[in-house]
C-alpha positions as CSV (number, residue, x, y, z in Angstrom):
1,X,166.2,119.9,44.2
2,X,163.1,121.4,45.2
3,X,159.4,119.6,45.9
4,X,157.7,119.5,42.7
5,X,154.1,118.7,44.8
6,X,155.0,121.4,47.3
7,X,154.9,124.0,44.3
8,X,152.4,123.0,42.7
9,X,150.4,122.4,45.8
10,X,149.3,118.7,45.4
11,X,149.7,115.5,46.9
12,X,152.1,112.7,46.1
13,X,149.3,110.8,45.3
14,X,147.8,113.1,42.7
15,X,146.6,112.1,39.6
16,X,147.7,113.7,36.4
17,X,144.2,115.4,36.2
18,X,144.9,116.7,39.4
19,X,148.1,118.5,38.0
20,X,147.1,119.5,35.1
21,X,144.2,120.9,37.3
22,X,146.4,122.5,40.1
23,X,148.8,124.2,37.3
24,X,146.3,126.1,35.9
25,X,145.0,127.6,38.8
26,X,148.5,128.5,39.6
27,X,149.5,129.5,36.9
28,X,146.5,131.7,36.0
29,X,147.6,133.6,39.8
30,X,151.1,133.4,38.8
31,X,151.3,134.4,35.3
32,X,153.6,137.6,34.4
33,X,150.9,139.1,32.1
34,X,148.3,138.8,35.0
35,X,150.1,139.1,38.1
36,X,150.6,142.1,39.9
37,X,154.3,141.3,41.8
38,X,157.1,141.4,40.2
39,X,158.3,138.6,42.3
40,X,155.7,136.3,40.4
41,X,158.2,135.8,37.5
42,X,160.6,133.1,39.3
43,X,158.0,131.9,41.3
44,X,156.0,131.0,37.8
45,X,159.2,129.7,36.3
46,X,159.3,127.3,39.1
47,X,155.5,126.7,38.6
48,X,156.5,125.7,35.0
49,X,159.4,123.6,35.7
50,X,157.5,121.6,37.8
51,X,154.8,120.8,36.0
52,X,156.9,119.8,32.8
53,X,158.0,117.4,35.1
54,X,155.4,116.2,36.9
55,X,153.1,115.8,33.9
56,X,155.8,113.3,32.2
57,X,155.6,110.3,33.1
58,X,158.8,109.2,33.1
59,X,159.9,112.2,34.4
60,X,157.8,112.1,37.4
61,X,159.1,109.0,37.9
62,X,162.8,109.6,38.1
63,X,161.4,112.7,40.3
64,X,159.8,110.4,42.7
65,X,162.7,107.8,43.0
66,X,165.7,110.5,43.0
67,X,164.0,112.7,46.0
68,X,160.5,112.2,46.8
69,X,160.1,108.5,47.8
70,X,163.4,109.2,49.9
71,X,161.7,111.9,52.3
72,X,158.2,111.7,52.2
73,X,157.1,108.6,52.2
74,X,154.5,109.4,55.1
75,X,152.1,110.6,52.4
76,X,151.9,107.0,51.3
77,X,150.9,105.5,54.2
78,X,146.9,104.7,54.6
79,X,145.3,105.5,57.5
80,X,141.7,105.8,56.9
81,X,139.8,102.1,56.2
82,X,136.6,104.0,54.7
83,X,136.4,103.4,50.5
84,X,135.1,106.1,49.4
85,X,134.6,104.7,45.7
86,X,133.3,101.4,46.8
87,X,130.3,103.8,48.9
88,X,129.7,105.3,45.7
89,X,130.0,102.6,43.8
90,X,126.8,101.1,45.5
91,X,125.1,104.1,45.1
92,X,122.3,104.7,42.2
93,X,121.3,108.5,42.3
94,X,122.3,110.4,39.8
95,X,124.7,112.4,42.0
96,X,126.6,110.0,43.3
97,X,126.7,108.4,39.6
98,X,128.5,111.9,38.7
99,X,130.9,112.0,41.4
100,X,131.9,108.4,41.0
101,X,133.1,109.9,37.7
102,X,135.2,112.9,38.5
103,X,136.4,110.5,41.2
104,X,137.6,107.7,38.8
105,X,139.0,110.4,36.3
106,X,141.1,112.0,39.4
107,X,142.3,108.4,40.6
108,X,144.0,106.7,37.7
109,X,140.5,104.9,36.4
110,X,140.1,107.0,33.5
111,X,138.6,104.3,31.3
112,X,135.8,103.8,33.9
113,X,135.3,107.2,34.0
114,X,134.5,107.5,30.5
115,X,132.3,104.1,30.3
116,X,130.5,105.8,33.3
117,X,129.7,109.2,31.8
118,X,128.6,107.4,28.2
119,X,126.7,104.9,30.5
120,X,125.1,107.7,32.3
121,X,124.3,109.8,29.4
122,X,122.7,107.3,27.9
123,X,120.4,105.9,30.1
124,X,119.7,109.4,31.7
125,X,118.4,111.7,28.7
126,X,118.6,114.9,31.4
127,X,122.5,113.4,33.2
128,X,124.5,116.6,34.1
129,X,127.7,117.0,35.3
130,X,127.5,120.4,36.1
131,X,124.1,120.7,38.2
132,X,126.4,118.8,41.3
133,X,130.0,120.4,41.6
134,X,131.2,123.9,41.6
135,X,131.3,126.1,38.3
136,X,134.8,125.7,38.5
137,X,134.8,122.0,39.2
138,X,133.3,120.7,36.3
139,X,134.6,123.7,34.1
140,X,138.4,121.8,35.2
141,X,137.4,118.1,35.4
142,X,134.8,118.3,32.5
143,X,137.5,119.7,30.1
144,X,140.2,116.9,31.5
145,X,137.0,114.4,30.7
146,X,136.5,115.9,27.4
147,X,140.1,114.7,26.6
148,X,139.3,111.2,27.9
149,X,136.8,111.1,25.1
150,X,138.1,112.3,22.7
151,X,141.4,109.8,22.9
152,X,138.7,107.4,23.1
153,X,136.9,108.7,20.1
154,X,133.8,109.4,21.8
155,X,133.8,112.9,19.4
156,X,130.1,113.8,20.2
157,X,129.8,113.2,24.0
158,X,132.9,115.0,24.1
159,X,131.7,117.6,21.7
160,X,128.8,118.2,23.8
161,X,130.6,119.0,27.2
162,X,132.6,121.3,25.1
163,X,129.8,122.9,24.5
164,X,129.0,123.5,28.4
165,X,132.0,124.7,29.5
166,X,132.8,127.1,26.6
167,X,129.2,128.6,27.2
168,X,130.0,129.0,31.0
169,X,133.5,130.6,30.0
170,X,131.6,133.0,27.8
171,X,129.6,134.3,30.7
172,X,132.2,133.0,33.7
173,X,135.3,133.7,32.0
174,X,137.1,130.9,34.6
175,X,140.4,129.3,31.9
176,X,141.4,132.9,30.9
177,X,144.9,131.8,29.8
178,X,143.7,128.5,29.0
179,X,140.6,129.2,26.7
180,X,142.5,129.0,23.6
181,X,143.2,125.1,24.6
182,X,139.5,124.4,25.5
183,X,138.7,126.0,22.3
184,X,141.5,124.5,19.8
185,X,140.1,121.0,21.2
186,X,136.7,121.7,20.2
187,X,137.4,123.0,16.9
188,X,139.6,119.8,16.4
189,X,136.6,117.7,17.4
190,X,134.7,119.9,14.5
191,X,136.3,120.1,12.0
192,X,138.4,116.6,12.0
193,X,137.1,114.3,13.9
194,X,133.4,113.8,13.9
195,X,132.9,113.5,10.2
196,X,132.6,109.6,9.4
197,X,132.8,108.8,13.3
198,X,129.4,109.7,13.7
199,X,125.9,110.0,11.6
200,X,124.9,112.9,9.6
201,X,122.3,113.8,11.7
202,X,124.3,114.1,15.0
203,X,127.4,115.7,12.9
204,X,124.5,118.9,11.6
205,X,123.5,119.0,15.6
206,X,127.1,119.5,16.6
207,X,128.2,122.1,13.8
208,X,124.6,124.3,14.3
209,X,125.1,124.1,17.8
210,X,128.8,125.5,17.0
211,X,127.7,128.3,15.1
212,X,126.5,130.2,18.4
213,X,130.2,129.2,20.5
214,X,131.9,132.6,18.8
215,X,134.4,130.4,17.2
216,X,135.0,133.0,14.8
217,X,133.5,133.9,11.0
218,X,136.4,131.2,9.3
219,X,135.5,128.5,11.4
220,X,131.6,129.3,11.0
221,X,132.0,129.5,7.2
222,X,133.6,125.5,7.5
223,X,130.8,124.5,9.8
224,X,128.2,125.6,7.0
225,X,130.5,124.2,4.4
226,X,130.3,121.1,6.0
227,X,126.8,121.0,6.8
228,X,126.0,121.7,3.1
229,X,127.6,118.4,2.3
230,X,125.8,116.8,4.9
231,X,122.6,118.3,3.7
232,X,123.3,116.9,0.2
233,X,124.0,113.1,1.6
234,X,120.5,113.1,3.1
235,X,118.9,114.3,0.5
236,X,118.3,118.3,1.7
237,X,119.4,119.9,-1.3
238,X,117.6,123.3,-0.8
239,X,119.2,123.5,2.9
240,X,122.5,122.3,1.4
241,X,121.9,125.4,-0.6
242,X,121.1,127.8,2.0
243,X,124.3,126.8,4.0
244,X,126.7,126.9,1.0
245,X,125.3,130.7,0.3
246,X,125.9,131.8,4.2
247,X,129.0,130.4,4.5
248,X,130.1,132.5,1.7
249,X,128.5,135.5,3.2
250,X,130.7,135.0,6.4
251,X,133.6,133.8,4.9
């Protein structure tokens, strides 16, 4: 049996963010439409097989009893005192605030993640994630965020960090492979999640700010549909109008 971490390149201790994290970076180097060695093909099967493990629970489990546990248990041995999250923790800037966050979210703590990032987004009307990590950072642990909130049904905070990283694919072009995912969530969010979860008026911010993501002339046409109707609730029939007449255009 070989070292599911080893492959993947991640510590025993990882979080499942972490793996879902270090897969795709593998994977996109790995991937038989995208590599350039022949030799990539088993090595991605591996890659494949071990995070199907790894990112099952119980499966990771059974993983860690039948072989890692046995041989490696050095990597679960602490030998540093300082706690890092308690430093941050005490900490009020707005940078630390945002690395507390990714650092909950990659250490099992994904519900204080989530109360931290609404807490912070709240409070702070200009809070960003992005302005202190990497592009490719937050492009990795905002999307694993985004799927925090939405489980948690926090559809617009997770609509608008969406929003971020799709923008920065569309001029970064980091996901490659995995852009259809970051973009099937959003349109989930769109079309069936924020309706009646949120109010009208944040609902019409969300779908207008859609219409420039290149989602595609369909999904356009059921953002407009949809914001006709909102239109129509509050009262806006002559913009209800104007929506219903583009998204026929498009359609």
């Amino acid at each position: 049996m070989e070292d599911c971490y080893k492959i993947l390149g991640v510590s025993p201790k990882s979080s499942a963010a972490e793996i879902r994290r270090a897969y795709r970076i593998k994977a996109k180097q790995l991937h038989p439409d995208t590599a350039k060695k022949n030799s990539s093909v088993e090595a991605f099967r591996k890659l494949v097989k071990a995070y199907e493990i790894l990112s099952d629970v119980k499966q990771r489990s059974l993983f860690d009893e039948a072989y890692f546990y046995k041989y490696h248990s050095k990597y679960y041995r602490s030998t540093n005192s300082f706690d890092y999250r308690d430093w941050l923790i005490a900490r009020n800037d707005e940078e630390s605030r945002a690395k507390l966050i990714f650092f909950d979210l990659l250490h099992q703590r994904e519900d204080d993640a989530v109360a931290e990032f609404i807490r912070m987004s709240k409070n702070h009307s200009h809070f960003s994630l992005s302005k202190w990590f990497t592009r490719e950072d937050f492009m990795d642990y905002g999307f694993i965020l985004c799927e925090e909130l939405v489980l948690r049904e926090e559809y617009y905070d997770a609509f608008v960090l969406l929003e971020q990283i799709i923008r920065m694919e569309h001029g970064f072009n980091y996901f490659r492979l995995f852009f259809p995912e970051v973009m099937d969530l959003a349109r989930t969010v769109l079309k069936f999640r924020i309706e009646n979860k949120i109010s009208d008026e944040l609902c019409l911010d969300a779908w207008e700010r859609a219409l420039e993501l290149n989602f595609g002339s369909k999904d356009d046409s059921f953002f407009l549909q949809k914001m006709a109707l909102a239109y129509r609730r509050l009262g806006d029939e002559k913009t209800a109008r104007i929506c219903e007449e583009e998204s026929v255009r498009i359609k």
